[in-house]
N, C-alpha and C positions, 0 to 999 in steps of 0.2 A: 504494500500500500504506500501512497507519495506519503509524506508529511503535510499537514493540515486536517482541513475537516471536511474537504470532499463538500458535495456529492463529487467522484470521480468517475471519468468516463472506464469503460472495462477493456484486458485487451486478452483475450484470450489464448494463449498462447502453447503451441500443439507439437512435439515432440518427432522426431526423424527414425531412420533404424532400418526403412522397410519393416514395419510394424514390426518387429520381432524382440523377444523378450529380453534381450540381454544389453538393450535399448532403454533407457528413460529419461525423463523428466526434467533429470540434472543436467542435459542437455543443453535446456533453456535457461540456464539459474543467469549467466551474464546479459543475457538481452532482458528480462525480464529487471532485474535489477536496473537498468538503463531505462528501462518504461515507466518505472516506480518517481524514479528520477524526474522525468520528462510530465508527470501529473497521471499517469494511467493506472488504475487498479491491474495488475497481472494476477491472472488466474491461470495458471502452469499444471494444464490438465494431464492427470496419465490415465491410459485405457488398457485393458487386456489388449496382449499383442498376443502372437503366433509365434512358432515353434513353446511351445511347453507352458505358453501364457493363459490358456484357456481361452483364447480370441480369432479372432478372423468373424466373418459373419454370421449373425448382426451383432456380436457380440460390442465387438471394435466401434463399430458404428454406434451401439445405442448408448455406451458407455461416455461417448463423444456429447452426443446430444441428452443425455443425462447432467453429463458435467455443466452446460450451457443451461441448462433448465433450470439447476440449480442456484444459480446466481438470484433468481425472484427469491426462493427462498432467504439468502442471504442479506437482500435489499428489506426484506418485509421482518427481518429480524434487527435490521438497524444497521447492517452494514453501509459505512458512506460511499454506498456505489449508484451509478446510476444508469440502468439497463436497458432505458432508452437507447444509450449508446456504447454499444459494443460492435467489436472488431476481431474478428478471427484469423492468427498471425501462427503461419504453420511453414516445416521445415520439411524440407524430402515427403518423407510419407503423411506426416503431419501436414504438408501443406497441401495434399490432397485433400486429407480429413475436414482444414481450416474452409477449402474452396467450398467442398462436400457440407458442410453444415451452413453454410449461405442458402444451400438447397431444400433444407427442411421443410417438410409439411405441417402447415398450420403448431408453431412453435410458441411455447411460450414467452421464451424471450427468441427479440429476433434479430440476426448477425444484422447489419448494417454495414459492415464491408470486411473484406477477406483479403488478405495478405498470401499470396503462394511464394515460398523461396525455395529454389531449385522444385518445386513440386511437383510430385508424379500423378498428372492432370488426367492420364487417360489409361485405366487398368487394363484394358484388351489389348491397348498398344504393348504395355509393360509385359503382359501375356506372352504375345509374340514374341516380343524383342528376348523373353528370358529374364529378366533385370534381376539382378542381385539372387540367380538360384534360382526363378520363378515365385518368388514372393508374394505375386498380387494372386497367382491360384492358389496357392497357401490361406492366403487373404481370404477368399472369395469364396473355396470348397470346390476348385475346379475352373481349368481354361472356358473361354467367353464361349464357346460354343456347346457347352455341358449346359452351363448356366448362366445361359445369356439375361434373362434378370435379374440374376443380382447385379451383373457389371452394368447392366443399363438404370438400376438403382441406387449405385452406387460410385460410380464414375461420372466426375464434373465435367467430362469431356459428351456425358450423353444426359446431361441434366442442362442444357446451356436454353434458353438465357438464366446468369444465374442470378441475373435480378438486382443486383446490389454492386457498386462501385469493387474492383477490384485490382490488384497492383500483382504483377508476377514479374521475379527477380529472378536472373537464373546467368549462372558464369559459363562464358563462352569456350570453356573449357574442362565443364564439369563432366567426368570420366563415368557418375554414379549416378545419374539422372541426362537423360540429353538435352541439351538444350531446345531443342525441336518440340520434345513435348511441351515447352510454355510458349515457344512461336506459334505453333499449330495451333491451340487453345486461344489466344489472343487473338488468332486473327475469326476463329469460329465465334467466338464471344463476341468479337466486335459486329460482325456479321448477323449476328442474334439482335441485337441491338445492346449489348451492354457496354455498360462504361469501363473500360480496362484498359490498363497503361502494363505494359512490357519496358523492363529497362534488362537490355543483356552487358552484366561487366565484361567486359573485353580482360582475357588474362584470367580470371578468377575459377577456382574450382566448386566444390560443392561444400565446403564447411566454413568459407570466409563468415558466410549468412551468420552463426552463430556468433561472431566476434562483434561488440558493439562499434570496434574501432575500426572498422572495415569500410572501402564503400557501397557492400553490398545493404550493409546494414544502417547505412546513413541515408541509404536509398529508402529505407522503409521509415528512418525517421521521420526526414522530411513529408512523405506521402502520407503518414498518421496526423503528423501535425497540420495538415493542411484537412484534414474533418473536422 
């Protein structure tokens, strides 16, 4: 939480890994602590992951939009938040999840914009490609063409428009996520009609994003502090 007495806008903020369990949280402790700084409540969600975590779907998923629902609870007990305004700021798989709950149906509290860094935008592309072992059928209970529902319920690449302002950051050089998949996304989202800005660092790989002192992640200052 910043210093003062709020009410503070929320930023929700969603962890990397390719969902898998030997991945968390602590991830995010240095940008979150930079959000705190900057006036934002950080809410530094963790879900069941996959391999050994009891996750993959809907597990992963509803734990995500659990953790966001939450927040009213915490607002209606006194917390100085204010849940009019939150913002879902997610990392590799996380910024899936981040995009992913911009999506939700009929929610209690509701995203108001979504932050993707390096984010893995599209699970049947991730299918294909293999990414990281095959993660996203891990993820998922099965390649896109088993269960093609869930990846079409669960992929912000087949949920677009997704409704709400959104920013995807991704290094021109990230070996762990392609950059492709946030160029494709962006140019689909804008196509949709939504409002989305693509900044690719030139140079940068895929973990700059977690360092506040970076400019992957000054990119996201700047683009919060302008809500």
């Amino acid at each position: 939480m910043p210093d003062g007495g709020g009410p503070w806008p929320v930023a929700v903020v969603i962890h990397g890994g390719y969902w898998r369990e030997r991945y968390d949280r602590s991830l995010m402790d240095a940008v979150c602590a930079d959000l705190a700084e900057r006036g934002w409540a950080a809410w530094n969600l963790e879900y069941r992951r996959i391999a050994g975590g009891r996750g993959g779907w809907p597990a992963t998923f509803d734990d995500v939009s659990s953790g966001i629902e939450f927040l009213a609870d915490l607002q209606a007990a006194g917390a100085p938040i204010d849940i009019r305004r939150v913002v879902t700021i997610g990392h590799s798989a996380g910024g899936h999840l981040a995009l992913w709950a911009a999506t939700r149906d009929r929610p209690r509290v509701r995203v108001r914009a979504a932050v993707g860094q390096a984010a893995v935008t599209d699970l049947a592309r991730a299918s294909r490609l293999g990414l990281s072992g095959g993660a996203a059928d891990e993820l998922m209970g099965g390649p896109p063409d088993r269960v093609p529902e869930r990846y079409a319920a669960g992929s912000p690449s087949e949920r677009l428009p997704l409704g709400v302002p959104s920013l995807l950051v991704h290094g021109s050089r990230d070996d762990t996520v392609p950059v492709e998949l946030s160029r494709d996304l962006h140019a689909a989202a804008v196509a949709a009609g939504d409002d989305c800005d693509l900044v690719v660092i030139e140079g940068d790989g895929h973990f700059e994003h977690l360092d506040p002192a970076t400019a992957a992640w000054g990119t996201v200052r700047r683009w919060t502090a302008a809500l």
